[in-house]
N, C-alpha and C positions, 0 to 999 in steps of 0.2 A: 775329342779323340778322333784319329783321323790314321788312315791309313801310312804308312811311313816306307821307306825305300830303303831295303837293305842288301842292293843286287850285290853288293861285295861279299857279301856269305854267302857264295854259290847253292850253300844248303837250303837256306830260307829269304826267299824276297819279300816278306812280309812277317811285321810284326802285330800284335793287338796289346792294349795296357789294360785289357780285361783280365789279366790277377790283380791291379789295383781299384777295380769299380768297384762301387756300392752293390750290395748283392741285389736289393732294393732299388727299382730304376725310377728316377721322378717322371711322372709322365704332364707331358704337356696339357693345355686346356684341349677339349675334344670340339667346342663349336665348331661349324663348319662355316660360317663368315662371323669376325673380329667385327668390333667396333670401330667407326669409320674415324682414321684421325681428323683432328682440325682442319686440315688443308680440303677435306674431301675425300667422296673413292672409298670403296669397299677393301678391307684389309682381308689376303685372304693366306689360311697357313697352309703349306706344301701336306697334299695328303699322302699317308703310306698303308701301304697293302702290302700284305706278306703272302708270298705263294710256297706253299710247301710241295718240295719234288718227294711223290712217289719213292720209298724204299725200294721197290724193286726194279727201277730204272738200273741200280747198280748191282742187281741181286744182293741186294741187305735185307732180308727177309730177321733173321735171328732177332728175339726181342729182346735182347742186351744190346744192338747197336741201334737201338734208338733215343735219340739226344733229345729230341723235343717230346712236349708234353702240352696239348692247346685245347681249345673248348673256341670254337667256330661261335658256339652262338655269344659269346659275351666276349670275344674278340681277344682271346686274352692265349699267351702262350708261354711256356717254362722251357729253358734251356737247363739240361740235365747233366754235372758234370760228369767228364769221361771217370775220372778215379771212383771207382765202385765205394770208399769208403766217404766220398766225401757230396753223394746223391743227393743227400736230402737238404743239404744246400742249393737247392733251386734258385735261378732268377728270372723274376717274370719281368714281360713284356706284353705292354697294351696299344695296339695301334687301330687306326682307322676303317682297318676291313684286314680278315682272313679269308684266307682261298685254301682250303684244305687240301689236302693227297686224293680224299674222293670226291673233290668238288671236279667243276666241270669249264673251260674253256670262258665259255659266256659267264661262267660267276664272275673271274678276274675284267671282265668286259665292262660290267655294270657296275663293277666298282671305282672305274677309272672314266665311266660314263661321265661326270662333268666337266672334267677337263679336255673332254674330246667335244662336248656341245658349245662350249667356249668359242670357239672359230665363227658357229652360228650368231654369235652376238656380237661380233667383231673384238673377241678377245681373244690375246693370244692363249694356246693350248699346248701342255708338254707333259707325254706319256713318256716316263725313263723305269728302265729295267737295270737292274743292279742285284751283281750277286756273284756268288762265286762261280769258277767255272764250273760247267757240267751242271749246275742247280735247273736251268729250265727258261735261262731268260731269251733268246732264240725263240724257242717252242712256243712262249707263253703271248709274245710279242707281235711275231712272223710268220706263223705255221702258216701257207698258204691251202691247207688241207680245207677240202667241205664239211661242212657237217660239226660233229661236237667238238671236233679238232681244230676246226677255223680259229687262229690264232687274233690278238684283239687289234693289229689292223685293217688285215680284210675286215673284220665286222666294224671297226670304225667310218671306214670309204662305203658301209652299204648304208648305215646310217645316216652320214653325213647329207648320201646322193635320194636318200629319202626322203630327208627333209626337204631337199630344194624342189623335189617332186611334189610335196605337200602343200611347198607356196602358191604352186599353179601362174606362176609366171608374174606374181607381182612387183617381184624385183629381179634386175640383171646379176647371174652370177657366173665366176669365171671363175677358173679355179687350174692351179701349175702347179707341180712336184717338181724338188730337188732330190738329189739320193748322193750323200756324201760318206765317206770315212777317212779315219785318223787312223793311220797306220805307220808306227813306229817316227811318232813325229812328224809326220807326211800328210798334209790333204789333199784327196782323190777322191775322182768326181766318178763313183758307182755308174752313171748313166752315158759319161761321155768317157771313157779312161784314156784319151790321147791330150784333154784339157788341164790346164793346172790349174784351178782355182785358187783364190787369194780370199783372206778373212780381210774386207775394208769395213772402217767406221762413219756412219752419218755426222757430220760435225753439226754440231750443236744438240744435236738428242742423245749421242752417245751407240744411237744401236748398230750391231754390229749384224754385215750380210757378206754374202757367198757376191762372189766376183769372177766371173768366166766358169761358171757351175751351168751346165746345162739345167732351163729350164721348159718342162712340155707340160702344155696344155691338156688339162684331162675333162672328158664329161661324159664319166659312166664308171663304175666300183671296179668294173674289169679291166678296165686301163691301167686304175692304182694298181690292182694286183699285180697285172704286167710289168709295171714297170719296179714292183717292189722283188718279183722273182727274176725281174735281167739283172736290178742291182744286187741281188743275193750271189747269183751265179760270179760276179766280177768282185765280191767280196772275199778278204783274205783269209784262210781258214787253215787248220793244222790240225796233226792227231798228234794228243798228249794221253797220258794212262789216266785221266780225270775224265777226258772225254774224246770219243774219235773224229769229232771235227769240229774241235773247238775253235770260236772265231779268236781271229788274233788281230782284231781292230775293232776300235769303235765306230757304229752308224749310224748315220740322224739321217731321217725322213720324212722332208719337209714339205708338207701340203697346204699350199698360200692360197686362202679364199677370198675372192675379194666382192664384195655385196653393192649392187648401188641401183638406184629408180627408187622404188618405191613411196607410199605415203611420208616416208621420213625426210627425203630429197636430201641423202647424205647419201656419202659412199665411203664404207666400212672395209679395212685392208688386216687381218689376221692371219696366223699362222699357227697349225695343228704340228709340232715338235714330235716325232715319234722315233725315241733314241736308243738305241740299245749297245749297252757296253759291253766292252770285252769281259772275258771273268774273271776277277783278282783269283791269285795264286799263289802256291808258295813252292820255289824249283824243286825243291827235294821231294814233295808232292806230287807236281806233274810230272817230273822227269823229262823235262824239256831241253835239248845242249844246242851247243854252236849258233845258227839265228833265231832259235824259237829260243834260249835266251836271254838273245837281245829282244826278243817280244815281249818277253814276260816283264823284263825289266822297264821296258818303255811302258806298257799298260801300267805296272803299278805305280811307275812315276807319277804319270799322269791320276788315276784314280787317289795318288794321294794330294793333288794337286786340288781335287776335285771337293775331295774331303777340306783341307782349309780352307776352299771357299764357303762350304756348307757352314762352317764354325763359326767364319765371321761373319756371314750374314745371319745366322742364327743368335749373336751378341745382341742383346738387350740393349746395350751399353752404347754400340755404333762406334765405338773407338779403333776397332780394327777393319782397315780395308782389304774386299775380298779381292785374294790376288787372281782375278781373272786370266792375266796376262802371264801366268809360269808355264800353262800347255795350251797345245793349240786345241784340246777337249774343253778348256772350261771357259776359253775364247768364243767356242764357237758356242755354248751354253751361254754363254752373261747374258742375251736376248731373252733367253729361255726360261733361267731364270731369276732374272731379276727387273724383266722387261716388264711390269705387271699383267702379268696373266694365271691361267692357275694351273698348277701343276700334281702331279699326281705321281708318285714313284712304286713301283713292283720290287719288292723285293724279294728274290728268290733267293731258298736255304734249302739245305740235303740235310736229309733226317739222319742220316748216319752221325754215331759219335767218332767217326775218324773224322766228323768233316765240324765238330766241337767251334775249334775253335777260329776257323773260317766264320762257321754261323753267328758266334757270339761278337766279329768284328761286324756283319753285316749291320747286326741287328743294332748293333752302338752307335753305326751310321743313319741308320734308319730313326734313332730316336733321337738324334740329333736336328736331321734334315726337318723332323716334324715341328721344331722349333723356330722355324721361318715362317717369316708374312712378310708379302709383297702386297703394295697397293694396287688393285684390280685398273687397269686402265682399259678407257673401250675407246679403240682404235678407228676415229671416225670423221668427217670434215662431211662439210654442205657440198651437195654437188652444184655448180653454180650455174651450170648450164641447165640442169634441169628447171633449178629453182627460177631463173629466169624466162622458161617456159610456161612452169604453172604461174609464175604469177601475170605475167602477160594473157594466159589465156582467163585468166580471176578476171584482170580489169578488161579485158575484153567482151565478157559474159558480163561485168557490171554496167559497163555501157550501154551493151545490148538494151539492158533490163532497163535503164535509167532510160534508155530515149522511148523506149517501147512507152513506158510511163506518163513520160512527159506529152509523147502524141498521146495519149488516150486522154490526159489530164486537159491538155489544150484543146483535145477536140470535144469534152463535153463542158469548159470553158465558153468556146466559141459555143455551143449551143445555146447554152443558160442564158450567153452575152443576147443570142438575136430573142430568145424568149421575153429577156427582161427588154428590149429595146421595143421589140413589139407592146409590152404592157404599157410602157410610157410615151409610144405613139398613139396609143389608144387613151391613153389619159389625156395628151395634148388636147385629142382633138374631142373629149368628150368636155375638157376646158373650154375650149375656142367653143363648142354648141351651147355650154350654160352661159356665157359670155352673151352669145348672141340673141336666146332666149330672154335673159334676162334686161337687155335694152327692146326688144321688142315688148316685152310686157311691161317695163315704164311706158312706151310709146301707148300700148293699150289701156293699160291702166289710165292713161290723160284723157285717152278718145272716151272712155268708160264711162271717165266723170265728167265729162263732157256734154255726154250724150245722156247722161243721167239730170245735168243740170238742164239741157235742151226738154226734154222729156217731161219732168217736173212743169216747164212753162208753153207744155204741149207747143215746141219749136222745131221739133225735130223728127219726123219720120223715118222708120228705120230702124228703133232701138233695140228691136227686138234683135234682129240679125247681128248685131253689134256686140248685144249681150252671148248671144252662142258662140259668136268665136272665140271672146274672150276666156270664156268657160277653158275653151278647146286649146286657146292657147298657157292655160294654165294648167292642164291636163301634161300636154306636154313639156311643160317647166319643172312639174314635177317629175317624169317620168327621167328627164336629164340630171333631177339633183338625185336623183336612185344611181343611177351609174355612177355619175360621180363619187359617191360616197363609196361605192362596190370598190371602185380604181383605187380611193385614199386608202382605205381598209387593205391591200395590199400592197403598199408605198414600203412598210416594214421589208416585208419580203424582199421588195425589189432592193433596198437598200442594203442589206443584207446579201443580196447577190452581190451587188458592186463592190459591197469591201470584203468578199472573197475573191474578187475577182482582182480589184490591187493586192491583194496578199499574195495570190501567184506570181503577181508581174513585177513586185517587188524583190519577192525571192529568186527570184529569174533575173535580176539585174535592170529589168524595163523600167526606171524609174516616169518616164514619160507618161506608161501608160497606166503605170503604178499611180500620178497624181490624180490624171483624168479620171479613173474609176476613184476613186476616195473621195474626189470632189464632189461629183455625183451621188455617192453615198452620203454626203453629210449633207447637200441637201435635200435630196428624201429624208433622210431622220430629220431635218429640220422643218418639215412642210408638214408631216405625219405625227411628228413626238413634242414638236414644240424645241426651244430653244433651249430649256433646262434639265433635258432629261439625261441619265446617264451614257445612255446608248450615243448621244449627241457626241460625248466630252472622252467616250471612246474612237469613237471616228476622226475627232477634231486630232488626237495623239497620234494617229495612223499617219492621215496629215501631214502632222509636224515629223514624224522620223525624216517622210517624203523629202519634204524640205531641209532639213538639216543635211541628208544626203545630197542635195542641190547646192548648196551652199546658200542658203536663205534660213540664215537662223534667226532673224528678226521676225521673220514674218514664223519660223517655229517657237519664237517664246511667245509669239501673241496666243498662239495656238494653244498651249502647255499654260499658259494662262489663264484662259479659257476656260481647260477641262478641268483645273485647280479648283476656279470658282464653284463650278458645276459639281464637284466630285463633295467638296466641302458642303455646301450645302447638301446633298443629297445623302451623305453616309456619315458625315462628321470629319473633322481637323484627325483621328488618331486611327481615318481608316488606310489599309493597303494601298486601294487605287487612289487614295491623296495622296500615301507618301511616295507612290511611283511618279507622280506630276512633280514633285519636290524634287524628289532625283531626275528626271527628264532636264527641269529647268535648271539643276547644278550644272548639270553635266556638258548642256550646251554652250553654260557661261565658259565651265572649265575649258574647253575646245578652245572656246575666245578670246582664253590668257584673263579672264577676270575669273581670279580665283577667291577675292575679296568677297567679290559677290557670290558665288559658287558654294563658298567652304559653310554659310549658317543653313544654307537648302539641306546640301548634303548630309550634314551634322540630323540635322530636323528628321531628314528621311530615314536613315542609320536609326535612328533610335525610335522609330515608328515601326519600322522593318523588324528591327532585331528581337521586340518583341512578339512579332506574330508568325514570323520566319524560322527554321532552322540558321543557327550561326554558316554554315557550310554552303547555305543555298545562293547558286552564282549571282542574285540579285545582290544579297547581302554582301555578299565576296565583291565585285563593282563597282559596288558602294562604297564602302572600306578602301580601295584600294586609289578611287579619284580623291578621298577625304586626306590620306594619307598623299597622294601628288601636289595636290590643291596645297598643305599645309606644309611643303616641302619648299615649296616656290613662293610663296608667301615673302 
């Protein structure tokens, strides 16, 4: 059902098929976000509000010209017909929010409140007012009055400028007003009116924007004001017997936010739509001649232009496309709404039963418009310049941190290293003193028996002094093999230092100094643990990586050999650190193009592993993956 144009019956420029409707209206699902289709994106349906104008705005005080019948708190309202015989025919209407005759300004405010926080989020937003003329949608809209009369876009602009004040400067926002109107087929720019602006389309998105429309920068609720009462003043306006200055064009007032910095490092570009239409009519009703009209005609043209697009985007079906393109009203609406953002429409209605059936087209409109959903889109891109900031300043701060590290890590490196070098000069040389003690005590030990054999054939004088050094030199023989032993007893240690110490050098890329300390360490484990121990046949693997990274895998399989031996005996053929020598020795073969030799290791190791491993563990995963190269190239 849709508005229709009948200016050729000067009596009536509007018709309604509300004698053919269900008395019974079906009412739409009431959620406030749809289930999200396949593709993504919040589905969201156009909400409606109904504002009832005050009977005594027209002095319609008498309780026979009241046509409606509502209940505020359960949103529900009944259209009353005019023929006194045929009352109790009522039809109700259930919609998204009532604003009653004694409600107040800011009720119609908070019910259209989401579609105005939408810009906040980088969605677009579109507040429309619709209704007949004289109903209140001006007042309801625009009133730039203070107080309980502040109409709902000043209170949208203090809102909005509250928010950005509550950020506290976390993100950059800018924010520009357009102020246009449609007049008699005409776009005109409210804020600049020597300018012709043109409706152009983005190619490839489809959306449609203002072209030579002045646009100014605002940053403070008082500016919107301003600039919403110069465009008011430069708006076209006329007195009819409905109303003494009723607008005679349509107005959209467009407040373009655009968001960007913050934690998110996107920049967010939305649009707050606050549209207010002329009021359908019908001539014999206003009493409008000569160019008010041709006003009336152009407005319903358009309003019913407006109305089939409502229809066919409201189609479940999708088989009808909405005709955007037959006024330049629902041209300059296709962003609005169908751009996905959310929208919220006001419909005002005059409680009088002269104004019947006026009311009963609104409200057909209104239950129709409730029947759309658009997918929510949020209006957003990476700012790249930013994002090239923070992450420059990340790896800059990682570096920081990584070298701060590595000096703290190399300089208590370089400690441990003179610590442990000082232990093994001190080993040296408590070696080289048992060394030397101990040829001196053969030499005494000879002179001993010597002089013991002298002695015996009373040949030799002297024996006694012979006997106390001897003493004295075994005094301190022993005294040398104590320290000595103190030194071997932490040979562990020291060696243990050294293959922490190739493990830094090796991670660090030093492969040089990566060998010399590992070398070191294997022979401390070998002088202190012996040759068979485990500790040995871990250091001898340390080794061999060394060397395989050198390119000396001969001398790394002797190595991996080695700790094979050592690990087998030590823990048995089906433990872990044998099957990682198995795999060591695959792996090196495989490097070597001998995959023949490689593939029964690997195989061996895989199924030593895979029992004591998770399946996922990157050893096992390694494994598997040289098994499968190995048996590829085969």
């Amino acid at each position: 059902r849709c508005w229709t144009d009948c200016a050729a019956e000067s009596s009536d420029c509007m018709k309604s098929d509300a004698a053919v409707a269900p008395r019974r209206v079906a009412m739409p699902p009431k959620s406030p976000k749809l289930k999200a289709p396949a593709g993504g994106g919040v589905m969201n349906r156009v909400k409606v509000v109904i504002r009832l104008r005050p009977l005594q705005v027209r002095n319609e005080l008498a309780e026979s010209s009241n046509c409606i019948q509502y209940d505020v708190s359960q949103k529900l309202l009944w259209v009353v017909p005019k023929d006194v015989n045929d009352r109790k025919n009522k039809r109700q209407f259930d919609f998204d929010g009532l604003v009653g005759p004694e409600s107040q300004q800011v009720d119609a405010f908070t019910a259209v409140l989401p579609a105005i926080e939408a810009v906040l989020e980088g969605v677009n937003g579109t507040v429309m007012c619709y209704g007949q003329t004289g109903s209140g949608k001006t007042y309801t809209l625009s009133n730039p009055a203070q107080g309980v009369q502040q109409g709902v876009m000043p209170r949208a602009f203090e809102h909005i400028f509250a928010h950005i004040k509550a950020d506290n400067g976390v993100h950059d926002w800018k924010l520009s007003v357009q102020y246009v109107q449609i007049y008699c087929e005409h776009l005109m720019d409210l804020l600049n009116p020597g300018s012709e602006p043109l409706l152009r389309e983005e190619p490839g998105t489809g959306v449609v924007y203002l072209q030579n429309a002045e646009s100014i920068p605002v940053s403070s609720p008082a500016e919107c004001v301003d600039l919403m009462n110069r465009g008011m003043s430069n708006r076209s306006t006329a007195k009819t017997l409905m109303n003494a200055e009723s607008s005679r064009s349509h107005a959209m007032y467009m407040l373009t936010v655009v968001r960007s910095g913050g934690p998110e490092l996107s920049t967010s570009t939305s649009a707050l739509y606050l549209v207010d239409l002329a009021g359908s009519e019908r001539v014999k009703k206003s009493g409008v001649q000569n160019a008010g009209l041709d006003e009336a005609i152009s407005i319903n043209v358009s309003l019913t232009a407006l109305g089939r697009c409502i229809y066919a985007m409201a189609d479940k079906r999708g088989k009808i496309m909405p005709p955007f393109r037959e006024s330049k009203l629902t041209r300059l609406l296709q962003t609005a709404l169908s751009g996905g953002g959310r929208t919220s429409l006001i419909i005002c209605c005059a409680m009088g039963d002269s104004d019947v059936q006026e009311t009963n087209s609104s409200l057909e409109f209104a239950q129709q418009a409730m029947r759309v959903q658009v997918k929510e889109v949020r209006r957003e891109q990476l700012d790249m310049n930013a994002l090239t900031v923070h992450l420059q300043s990340t790896v800059d701060a990682f570096h920081d941190k990584t070298n701060l590290v590595h000096k703290q890590a190399w300089e208590k490196v370089r400690a441990e290293a003179l610590a442990t070098q000082a232990l093994l000069d001190k080993s040296r040389a408590l070696k080289e003193r048992l060394y030397n003690l101990e040829v001196m005590n053969r030499d005494l030990e000879g002179q001993i028996s010597t002089t013991q054999g002298a002695k015996a054939s009373g040949a030799l004088p002297g024996a006694a002094e012979a006997s106390t050094k001897l003493e004295q030199m075994k005094a301190q023989l022993d005294e040398a093999l104590k320290e000595c032993n103190e030194v071997t007893v932490m040979l562990p240690e020291i060696a243990a230092e050294y293959r922490e110490l190739g493990g830094h050098a090796w991670h660090n890329g030093d492969t040089g100094k990566a060998q010399a300390y590992y070398e070191k360490a294997l022979n401390a484990f070998l002088k202190c643990l012996g040759k068979d121990h485990p500790e040995v046949a871990c250091s001898m693997g340390d080794l061999a990586n060394v060397y395989c990274d050198l390119g000396r895998f001969e001398d790394a399989l002797e190595m991996y050999q080695h700790a094979h031996r050592i690990h087998t005996v030590a823990f048995g053929p089906d433990h872990v650190d044998t099957a990682g020598d198995l795999a060591s020795l695959g792996l090196v073969y495989s490097v070597q193009g001998k995959h023949k030799e490689a593939l029964p290791l690997l195989k061996n190791a895989y199924s030593i592993l895979s029992k004591s491993l998770e399946q996922d563990h990157p050893n096992v995963l390694q494994v598997r993956q040289f098994i499968e190269k190995s048996q590829s190239l085969i």
